[in-house]
C-alpha atoms as one frame of an Amber mdcrd trajectory, in Angstrom:
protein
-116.119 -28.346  20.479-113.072 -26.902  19.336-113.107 -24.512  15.934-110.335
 -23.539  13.385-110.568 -21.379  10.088-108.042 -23.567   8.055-107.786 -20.828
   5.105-104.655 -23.178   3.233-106.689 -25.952   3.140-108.161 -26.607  -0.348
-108.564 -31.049  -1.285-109.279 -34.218   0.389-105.316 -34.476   0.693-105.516
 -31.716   3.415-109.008 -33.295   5.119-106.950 -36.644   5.574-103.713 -34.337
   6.540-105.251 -32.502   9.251-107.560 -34.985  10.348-104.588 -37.756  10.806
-102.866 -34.530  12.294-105.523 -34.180  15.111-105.515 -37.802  15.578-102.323
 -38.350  16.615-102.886 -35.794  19.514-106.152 -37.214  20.385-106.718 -40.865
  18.940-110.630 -40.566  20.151-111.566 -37.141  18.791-114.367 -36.585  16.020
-113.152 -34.031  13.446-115.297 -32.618  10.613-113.229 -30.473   7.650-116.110
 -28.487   5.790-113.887 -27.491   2.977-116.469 -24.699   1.477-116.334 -22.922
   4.663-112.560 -23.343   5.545-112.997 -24.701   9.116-112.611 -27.948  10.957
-114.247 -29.042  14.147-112.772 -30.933  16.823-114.822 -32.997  19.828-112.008
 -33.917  21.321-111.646 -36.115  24.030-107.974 -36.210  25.085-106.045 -32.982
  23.967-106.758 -29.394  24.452-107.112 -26.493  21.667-103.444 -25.918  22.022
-102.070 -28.785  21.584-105.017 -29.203  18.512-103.472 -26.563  16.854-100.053
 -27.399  16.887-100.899 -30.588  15.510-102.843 -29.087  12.521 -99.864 -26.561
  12.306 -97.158 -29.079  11.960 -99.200 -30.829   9.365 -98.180 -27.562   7.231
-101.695 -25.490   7.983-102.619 -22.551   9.421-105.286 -22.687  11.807-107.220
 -19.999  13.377-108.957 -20.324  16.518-112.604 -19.440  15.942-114.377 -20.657
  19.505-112.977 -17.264  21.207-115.903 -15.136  22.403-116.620 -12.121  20.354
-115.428  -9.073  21.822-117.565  -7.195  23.246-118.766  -3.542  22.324-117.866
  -0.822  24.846-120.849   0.430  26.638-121.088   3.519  27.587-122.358   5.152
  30.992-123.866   8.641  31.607-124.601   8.868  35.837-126.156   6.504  37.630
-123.747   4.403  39.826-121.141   3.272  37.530-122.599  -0.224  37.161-125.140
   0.755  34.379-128.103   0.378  35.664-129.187   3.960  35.843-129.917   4.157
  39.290-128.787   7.576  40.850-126.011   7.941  43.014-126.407   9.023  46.491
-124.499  12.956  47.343-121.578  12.467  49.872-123.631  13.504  53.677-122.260
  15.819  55.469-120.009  14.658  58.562-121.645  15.556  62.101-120.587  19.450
  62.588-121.638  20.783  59.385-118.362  20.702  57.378-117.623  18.766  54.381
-113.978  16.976  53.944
């Protein structure tokens, strides 16, 4: 499932705009505008997201691509190994002959 934030769309005229729009791309796709919430959802079966939202942009809309993973929140890492788990890392040995490099 593909999902856009459509914040110019505001009628029925722009559901039928932008769902004609996505069906031109992808004759077989199921699209549902929720007008309240400003976002339209794509099952497509023959186009991409791409080439989804250039079809809703050339039907005069701006679409913003909302299936993008959230980013995610920097972590951050006192000792251990550098993976986070905690685990303590092991001193350097010393080579045979008692010196360090």
């Amino acid at each position: 499932m593909t999902i856009f934030r459509v914040e110019d769309m505001s009628c029925d005229h722009c559901t039928r705009a932008i769902t004609e729009a996505v069906r031109r791309v992808d004759p077989a796709a199921t699209v549902q505008v929720d007008l309240a919430q400003r976002q339209v959802r794509i099952d497509a079966v023959a186009a991409d997201a791409a080439q989804l939202g250039a079809a809703i942009v050339a039907a005069g809309y701006g679409p913003v691509p909302m299936d993008a993973p959230p980013a995610r929140a920097a972590t951050t890492r006192s000792g251990g190994c550098g993976c986070g788990c905690g685990a303590a890392k092991e001193p350097p040995s010393a080579p045979a002959g008692g010196r360090q490099a």
